[in-house]
TORRO-793203 format. One record per residue: x, y, z of N, C-alpha, C in turn; residue in three letters. Coordinates in steps of 0.2 Angstrom, whole numbers, plus 5000, padded with zeros to 4 digits. Layout:
! residues N
XYZXYZXYZALA
...
***
This chain:
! residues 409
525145844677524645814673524145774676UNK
524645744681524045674685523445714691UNK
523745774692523445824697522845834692UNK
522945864687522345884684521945854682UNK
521845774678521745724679521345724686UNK
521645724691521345714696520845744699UNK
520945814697520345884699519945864695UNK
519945824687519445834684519045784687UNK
519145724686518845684690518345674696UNK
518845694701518445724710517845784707UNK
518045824702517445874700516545844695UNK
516945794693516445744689515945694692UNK
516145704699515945644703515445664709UNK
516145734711515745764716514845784715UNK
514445774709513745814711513545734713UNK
513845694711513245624716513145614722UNK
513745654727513245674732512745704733UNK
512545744729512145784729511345764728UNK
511545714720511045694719510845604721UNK
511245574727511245504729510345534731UNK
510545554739509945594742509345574739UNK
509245624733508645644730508545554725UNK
508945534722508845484719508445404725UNK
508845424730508445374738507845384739UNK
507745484739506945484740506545464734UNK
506845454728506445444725506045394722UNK
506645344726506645254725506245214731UNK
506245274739505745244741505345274742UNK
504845324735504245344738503745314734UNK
503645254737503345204734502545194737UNK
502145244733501345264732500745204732UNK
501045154729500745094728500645034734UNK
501345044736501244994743500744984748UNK
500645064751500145044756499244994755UNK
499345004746498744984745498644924739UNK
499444924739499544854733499244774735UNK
499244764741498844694744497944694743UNK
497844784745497244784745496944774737UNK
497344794732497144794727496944734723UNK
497644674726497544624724497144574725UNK
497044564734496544534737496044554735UNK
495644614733495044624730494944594724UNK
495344564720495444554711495344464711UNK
495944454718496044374719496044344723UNK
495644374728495844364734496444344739UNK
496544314747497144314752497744284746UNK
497344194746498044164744498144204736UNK
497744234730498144244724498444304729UNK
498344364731498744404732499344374735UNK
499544314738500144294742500344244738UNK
500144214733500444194726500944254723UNK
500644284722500944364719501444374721UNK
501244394730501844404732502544364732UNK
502344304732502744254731503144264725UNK
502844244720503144244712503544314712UNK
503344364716503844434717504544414718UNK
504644384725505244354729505544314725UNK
505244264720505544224718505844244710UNK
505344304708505744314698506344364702UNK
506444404710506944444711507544374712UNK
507644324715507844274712508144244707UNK
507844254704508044234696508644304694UNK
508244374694508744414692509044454697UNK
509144444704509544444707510244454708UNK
510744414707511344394705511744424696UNK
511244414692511444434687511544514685UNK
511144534691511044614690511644644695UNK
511644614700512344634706513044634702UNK
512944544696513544544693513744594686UNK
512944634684513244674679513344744682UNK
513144754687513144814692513944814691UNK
514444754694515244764694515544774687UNK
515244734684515344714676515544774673UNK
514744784671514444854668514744934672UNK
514444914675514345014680513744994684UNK
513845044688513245044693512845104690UNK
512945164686512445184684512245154678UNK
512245124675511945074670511445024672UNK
511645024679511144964683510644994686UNK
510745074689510245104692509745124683UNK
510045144681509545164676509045124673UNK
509245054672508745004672508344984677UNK
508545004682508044994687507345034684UNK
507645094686507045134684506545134681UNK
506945094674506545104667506045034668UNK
506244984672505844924674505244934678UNK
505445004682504745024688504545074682UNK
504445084678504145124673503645064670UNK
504145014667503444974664503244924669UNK
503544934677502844894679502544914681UNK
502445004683501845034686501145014679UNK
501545044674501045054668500644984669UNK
501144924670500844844668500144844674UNK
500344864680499944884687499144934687UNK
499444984680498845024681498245014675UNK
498244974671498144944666497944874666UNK
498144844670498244784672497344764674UNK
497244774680496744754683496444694686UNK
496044674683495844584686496244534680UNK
496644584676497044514673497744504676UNK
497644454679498144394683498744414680UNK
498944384674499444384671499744474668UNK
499444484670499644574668500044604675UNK
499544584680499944594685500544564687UNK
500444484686501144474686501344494683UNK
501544494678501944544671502344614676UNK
501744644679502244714682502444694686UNK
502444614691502544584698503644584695UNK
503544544691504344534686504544604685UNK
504244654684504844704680504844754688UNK
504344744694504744794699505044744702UNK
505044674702505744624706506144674700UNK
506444664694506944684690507244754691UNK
506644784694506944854697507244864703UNK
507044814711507244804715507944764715UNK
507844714711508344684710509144704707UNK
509044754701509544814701509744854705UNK
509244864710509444914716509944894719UNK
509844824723510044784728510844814727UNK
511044804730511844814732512244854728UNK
511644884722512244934718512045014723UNK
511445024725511245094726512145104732UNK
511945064736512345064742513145064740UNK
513345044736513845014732514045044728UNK
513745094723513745164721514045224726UNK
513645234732513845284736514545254740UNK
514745204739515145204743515845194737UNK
515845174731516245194727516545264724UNK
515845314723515845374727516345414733UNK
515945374737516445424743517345384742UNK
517145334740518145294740518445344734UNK
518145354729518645394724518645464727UNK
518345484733518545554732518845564740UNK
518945504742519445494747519045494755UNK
518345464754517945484762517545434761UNK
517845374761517645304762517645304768UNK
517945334774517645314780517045324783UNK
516945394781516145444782515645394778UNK
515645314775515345284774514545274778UNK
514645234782514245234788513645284789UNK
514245334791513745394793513345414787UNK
513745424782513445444777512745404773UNK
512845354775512345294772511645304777UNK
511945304783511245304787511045364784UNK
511045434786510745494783510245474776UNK
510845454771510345454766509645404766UNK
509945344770509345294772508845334775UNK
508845354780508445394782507945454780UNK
508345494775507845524770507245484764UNK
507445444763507445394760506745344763UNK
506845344769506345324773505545384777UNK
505845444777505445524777505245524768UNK
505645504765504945504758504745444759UNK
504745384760504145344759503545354765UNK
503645404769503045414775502745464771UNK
503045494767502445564764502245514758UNK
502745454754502145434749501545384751UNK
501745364758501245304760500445334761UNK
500645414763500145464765499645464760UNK
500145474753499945514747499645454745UNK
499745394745499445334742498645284747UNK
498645324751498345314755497545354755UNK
497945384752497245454750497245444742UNK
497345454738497245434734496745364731UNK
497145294735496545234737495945274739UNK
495945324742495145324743494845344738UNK
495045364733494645384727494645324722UNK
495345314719495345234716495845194718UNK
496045154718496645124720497245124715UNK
497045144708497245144702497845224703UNK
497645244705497745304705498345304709UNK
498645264711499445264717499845244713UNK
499545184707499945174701500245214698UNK
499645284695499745314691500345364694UNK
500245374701500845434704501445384705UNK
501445334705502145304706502645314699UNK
502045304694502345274686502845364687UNK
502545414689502545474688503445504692UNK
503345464698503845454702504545414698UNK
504345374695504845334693505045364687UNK
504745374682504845434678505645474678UNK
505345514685505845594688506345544690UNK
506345444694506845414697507445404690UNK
507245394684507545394680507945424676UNK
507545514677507745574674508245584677UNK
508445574684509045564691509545504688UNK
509545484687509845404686510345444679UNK
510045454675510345484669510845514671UNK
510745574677511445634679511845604682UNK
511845544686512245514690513045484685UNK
513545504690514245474685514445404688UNK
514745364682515045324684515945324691UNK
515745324696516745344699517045294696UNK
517545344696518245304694518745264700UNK
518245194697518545144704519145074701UNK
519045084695519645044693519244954695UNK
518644954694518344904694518444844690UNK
518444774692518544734686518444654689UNK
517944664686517444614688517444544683UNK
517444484687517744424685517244384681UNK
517344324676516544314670516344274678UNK
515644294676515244274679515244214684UNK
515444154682515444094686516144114692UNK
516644134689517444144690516944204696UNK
516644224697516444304701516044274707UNK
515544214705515044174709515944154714UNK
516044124713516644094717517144124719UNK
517244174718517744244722517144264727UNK
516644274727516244304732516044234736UNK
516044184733515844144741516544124745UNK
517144144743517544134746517744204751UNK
517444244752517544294758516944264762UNK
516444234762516144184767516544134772UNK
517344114769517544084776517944124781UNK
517844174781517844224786517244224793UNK
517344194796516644204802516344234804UNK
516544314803516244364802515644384799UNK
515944394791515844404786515244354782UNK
515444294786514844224785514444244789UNK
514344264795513744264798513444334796UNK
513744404796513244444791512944414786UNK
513144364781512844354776512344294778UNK
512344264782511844224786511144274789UNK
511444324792510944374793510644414789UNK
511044444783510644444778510044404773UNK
510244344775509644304773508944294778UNK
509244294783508644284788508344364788UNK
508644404785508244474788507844474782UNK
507744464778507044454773506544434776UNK
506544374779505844344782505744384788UNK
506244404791506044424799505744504796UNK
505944554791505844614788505044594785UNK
504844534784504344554780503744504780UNK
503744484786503344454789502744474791UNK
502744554793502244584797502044624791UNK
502344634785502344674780501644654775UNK
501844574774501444544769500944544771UNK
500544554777499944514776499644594783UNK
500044644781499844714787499144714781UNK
499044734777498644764773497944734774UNK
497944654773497244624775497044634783UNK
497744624788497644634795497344704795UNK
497444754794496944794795496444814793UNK
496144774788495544764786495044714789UNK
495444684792495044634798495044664804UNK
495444724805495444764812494644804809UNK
494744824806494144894803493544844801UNK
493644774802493044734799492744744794UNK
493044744787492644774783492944724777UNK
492444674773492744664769493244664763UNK
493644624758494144644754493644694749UNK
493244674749492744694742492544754742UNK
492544784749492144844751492644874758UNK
493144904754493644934758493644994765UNK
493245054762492945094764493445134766UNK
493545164774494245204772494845174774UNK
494845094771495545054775496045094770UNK
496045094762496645134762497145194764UNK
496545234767496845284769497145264778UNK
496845214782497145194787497845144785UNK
497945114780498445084777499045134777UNK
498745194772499345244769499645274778UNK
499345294781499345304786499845284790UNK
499645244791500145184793500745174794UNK
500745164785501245164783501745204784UNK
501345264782501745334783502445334792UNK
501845314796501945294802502645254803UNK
502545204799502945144801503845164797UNK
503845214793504245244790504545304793UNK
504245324796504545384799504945364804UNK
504645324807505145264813505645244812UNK
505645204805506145184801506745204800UNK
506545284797506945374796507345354804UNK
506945354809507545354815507845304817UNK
507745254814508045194813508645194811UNK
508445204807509045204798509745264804UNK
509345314805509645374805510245364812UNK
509945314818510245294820510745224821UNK
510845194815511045134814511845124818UNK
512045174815512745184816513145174822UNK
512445254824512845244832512745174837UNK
512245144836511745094840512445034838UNK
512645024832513144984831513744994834UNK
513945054836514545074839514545074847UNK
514045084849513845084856513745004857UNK
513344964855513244904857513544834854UNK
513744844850514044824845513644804840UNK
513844774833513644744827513144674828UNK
513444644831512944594830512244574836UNK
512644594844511844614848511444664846UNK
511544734841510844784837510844734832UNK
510844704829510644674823509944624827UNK
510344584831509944544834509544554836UNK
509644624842508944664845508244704840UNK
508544704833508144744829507744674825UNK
508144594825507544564823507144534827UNK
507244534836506844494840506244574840UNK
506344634837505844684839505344654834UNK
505644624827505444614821504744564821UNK
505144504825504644464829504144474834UNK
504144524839503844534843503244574837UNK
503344624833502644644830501944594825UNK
502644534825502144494820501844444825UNK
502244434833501644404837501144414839UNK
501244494839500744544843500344554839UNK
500244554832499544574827499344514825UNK
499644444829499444374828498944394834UNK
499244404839498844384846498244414847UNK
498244504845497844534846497544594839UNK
497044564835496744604831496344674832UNK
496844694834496544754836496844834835UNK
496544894837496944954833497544974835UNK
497344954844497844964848498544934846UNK
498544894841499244854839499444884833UNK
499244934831499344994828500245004830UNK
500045024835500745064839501445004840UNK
501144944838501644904837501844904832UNK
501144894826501644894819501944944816UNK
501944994821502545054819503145044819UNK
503544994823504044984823504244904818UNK
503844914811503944864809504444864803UNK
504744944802505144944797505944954799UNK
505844954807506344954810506944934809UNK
507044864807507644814805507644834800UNK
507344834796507444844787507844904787UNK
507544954790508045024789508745024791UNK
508744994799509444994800510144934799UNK
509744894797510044804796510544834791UNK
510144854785510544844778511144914778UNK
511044964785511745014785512244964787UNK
512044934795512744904797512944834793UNK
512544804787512644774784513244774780UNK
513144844774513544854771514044894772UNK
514044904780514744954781515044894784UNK
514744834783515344764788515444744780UNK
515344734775515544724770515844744763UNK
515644814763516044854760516744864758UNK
516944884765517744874765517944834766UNK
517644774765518244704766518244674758UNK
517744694754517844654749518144704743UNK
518344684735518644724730518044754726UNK
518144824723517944864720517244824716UNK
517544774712517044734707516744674711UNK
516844674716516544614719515944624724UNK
515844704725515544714731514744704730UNK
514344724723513844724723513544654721UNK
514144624718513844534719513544494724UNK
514144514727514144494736513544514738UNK
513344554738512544584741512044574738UNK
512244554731511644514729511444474729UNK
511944414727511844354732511544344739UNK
511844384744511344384751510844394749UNK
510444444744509944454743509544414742UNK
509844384736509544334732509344274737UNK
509844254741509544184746509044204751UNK
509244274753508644294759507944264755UNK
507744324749507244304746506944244741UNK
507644214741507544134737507044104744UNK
507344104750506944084757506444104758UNK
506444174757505744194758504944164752UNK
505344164748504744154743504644074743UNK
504944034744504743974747504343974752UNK
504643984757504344004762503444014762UNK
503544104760502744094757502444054752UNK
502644024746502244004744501843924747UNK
502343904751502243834755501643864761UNK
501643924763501143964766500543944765UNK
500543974758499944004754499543954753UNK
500043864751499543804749498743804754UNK
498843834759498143814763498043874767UNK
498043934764498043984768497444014768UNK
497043994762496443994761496044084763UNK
495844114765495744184770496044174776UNK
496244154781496344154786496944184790UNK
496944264790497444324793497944294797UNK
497644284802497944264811498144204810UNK
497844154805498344084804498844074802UNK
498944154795499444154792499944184799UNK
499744264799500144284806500344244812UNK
500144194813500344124820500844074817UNK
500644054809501644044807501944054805UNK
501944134804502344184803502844194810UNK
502444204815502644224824503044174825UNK
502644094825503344034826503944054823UNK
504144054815504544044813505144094814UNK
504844184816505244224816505644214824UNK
505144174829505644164836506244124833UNK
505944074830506444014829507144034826UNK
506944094821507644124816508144174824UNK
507544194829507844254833508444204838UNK
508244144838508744104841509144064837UNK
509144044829509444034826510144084826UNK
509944144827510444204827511044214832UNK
510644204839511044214844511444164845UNK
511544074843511744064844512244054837UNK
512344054832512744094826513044144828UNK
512944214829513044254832513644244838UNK
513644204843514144184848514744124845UNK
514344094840514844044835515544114832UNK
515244154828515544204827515944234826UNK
515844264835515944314835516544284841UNK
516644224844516944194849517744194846UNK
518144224852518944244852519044284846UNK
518544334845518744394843518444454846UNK
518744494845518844564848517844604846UNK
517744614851516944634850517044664842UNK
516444644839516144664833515844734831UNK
516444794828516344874828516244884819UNK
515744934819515944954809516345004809UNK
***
């Protein structure tokens, strides 16, 4: 009887690999980015758009943590499906929205809500997944793959959003809402695995997860997960007006910057795809903490180089700027996945989330107070800051990792 129990089961489970894939590309094909700065700069200019940004960083903060804890709670497909439904009402709040401030932010709150649900369940999902059907070690490998698709659909929707922008800008909304939609339609087929999950009340759960931090391991990936927010999105925030001061064309009168934006993007995504897709191996071969390290000093190096030189030629740098992000968060969760319990694991990763971007959106918004229009000011203390975190790491990193056995996933 437990045999058959058992076939039932493994048969009930098994189509989510099938359908993780398609559920990734559909989460990163995110039509609206290449041209959401330009959208908002036009309406509020530098600092409102970097207010925005800000208040993003900061409401995924707020719901953060509470969503990683219902993700164990609940179910992780009850978490994704919320996700969706939140990028459902913020495309609408985004396309609709316009020059009202608070509309925007209104959608600015419900796609934190949807990132936020994402955060550590997507990953935490596929690997509950392959735990129940006995190919938890195929983790790794398996995470990069799907990261990497995941990364080849956001270079086709950067394209699509990009050209689109040239007609309205509105119109990336409309394909994303359209996107998020089918992400939802997916979310619905997904099954809950049978992980024997059992997640602690809330405060009691805060405190079971920060005690796998006295581990020096395990502490300093979550130290790097914090820092990987700013070092990931440094070049990210303010790419959109920097090419519009490469192409010299005012915020008001775009011309064909969106479609060099989507472009771009497209560009910086594909890179990504070979990032991501490579994660694994670059962790096995050099170990865990020198490819982390190496993937934010590249992180740094892009945001100095489109400080120092506004020009197209630094194009070819900003393509390697999705790098870190694609491959950081594989070896991340294949160093904390198996060490933590079934209900614990998406908390854990929200939390890291949470603090990265609690830093971050501080951060920026202490930027913003005098940021006034000025690109290359913002990007010069952007540049300081990300060197200073590339040696806050290395020498964390050697705290560590010292009288243990090189660090492997």
């Amino acid at each position: 009887m437990a045999g058959v129990e058992s076939a039932s089961a493994y048969a009930a489970v098994e189509p989510n690999l099938r359908l993780i894939p398609l559920h990734q590309a559909l989460t990163r094909s995110l039509v609206w980015l290449p041209i959401f700065v330009l959208f908002t700069r036009a309406r509020f200019d530098l600092d409102g758009a970097l207010v925005l940004a800000s208040l993003y960083y900061l409401f995924v903060v707020v719901l953060e943590v509470p969503s990683g804890w219902m993700s164990d709670r609940l179910g992780r497909t009850i978490t994704l499906r919320i996700a969706a439904a939140s990028w459902v009402g913020a495309h609408l709040s985004f396309l609709i929205g316009d020059d009202r401030f608070w509309a925007i932010m209104l959608g600015q709150f419900l796609l934190a809500g949807g990132f936020a649900s994402l955060s550590g369940t997507d990953v935490t999902f596929h690997f509950d997944t392959l735990e129940s059907l006995g190919l938890e070690r195929e983790f790794a490998r398996r995470e990069a793959r799907v990261a990497s698709i995941g990364f080849a659909a956001a270079a086709m929707s950067g394209v699509a959003g990009g050209v689109l922008g040239l007609v309205d800008l509105r119109l990336a909304f409309l394909a994303s809402l359209a996107l998020a939609v089918a992400q939802l339609v997916v979310a619905m087929r997904l099954v809950e695995p049978p992980t024997g999950r059992h997640a602690d009340p809330f405060v009691r759960q805060l405190r079971t997860c920060a005690g796998y931090l006295r581990d020096r391991w395990i502490g300093w990936i979550f130290f790097y997960g914090v820092v990987l927010v700013t070092l990931e999105h440094v070049a990210f925030t303010v790419a959109q007006p920097w090419i519009t001061e490469v192409l010299d064309r005012p915020a008001d009168d775009l011309g064909v910057t969106p479609l060099l934006t989507g472009t771009t993007f497209a560009v910086v995504a594909i890179v990504g795809s070979v990032a991501a897709r490579s994660s694994a191996r670059l962790g096995e071969r050099f170990g865990v903490a020198p490819t982390l390290i190496g993937f934010g000093a590249l992180s740094a190096a892009v945001v100095t180089g489109m400080a120092l030189w506004v020009h197209a030629a630094m194009l070819v740098l900003l393509a390697f700027r999705s790098a870190q992000g694609a491959a950081a968060p594989v070896l991340i969760s294949a160093a904390v996945a198996p060490v933590t319990a079934p209900g614990h694991r998406a908390t854990l990763l929200s939390i890291n989330s949470l603090a990265g971007r609690l830093s971050y959106g501080v951060f920026l918004l202490v930027v913003t107070t005098d940021a006034e229009d000025d690109v290359v000011g913002v990007l010069t203390t952007f540049s300081i800051v990300s060197w200073s975190l590339v040696a806050v790491l290395i020498v964390t990193a050697w705290w560590a990792t010292r009288g243990r056995a090189a660090a492997t996933t």
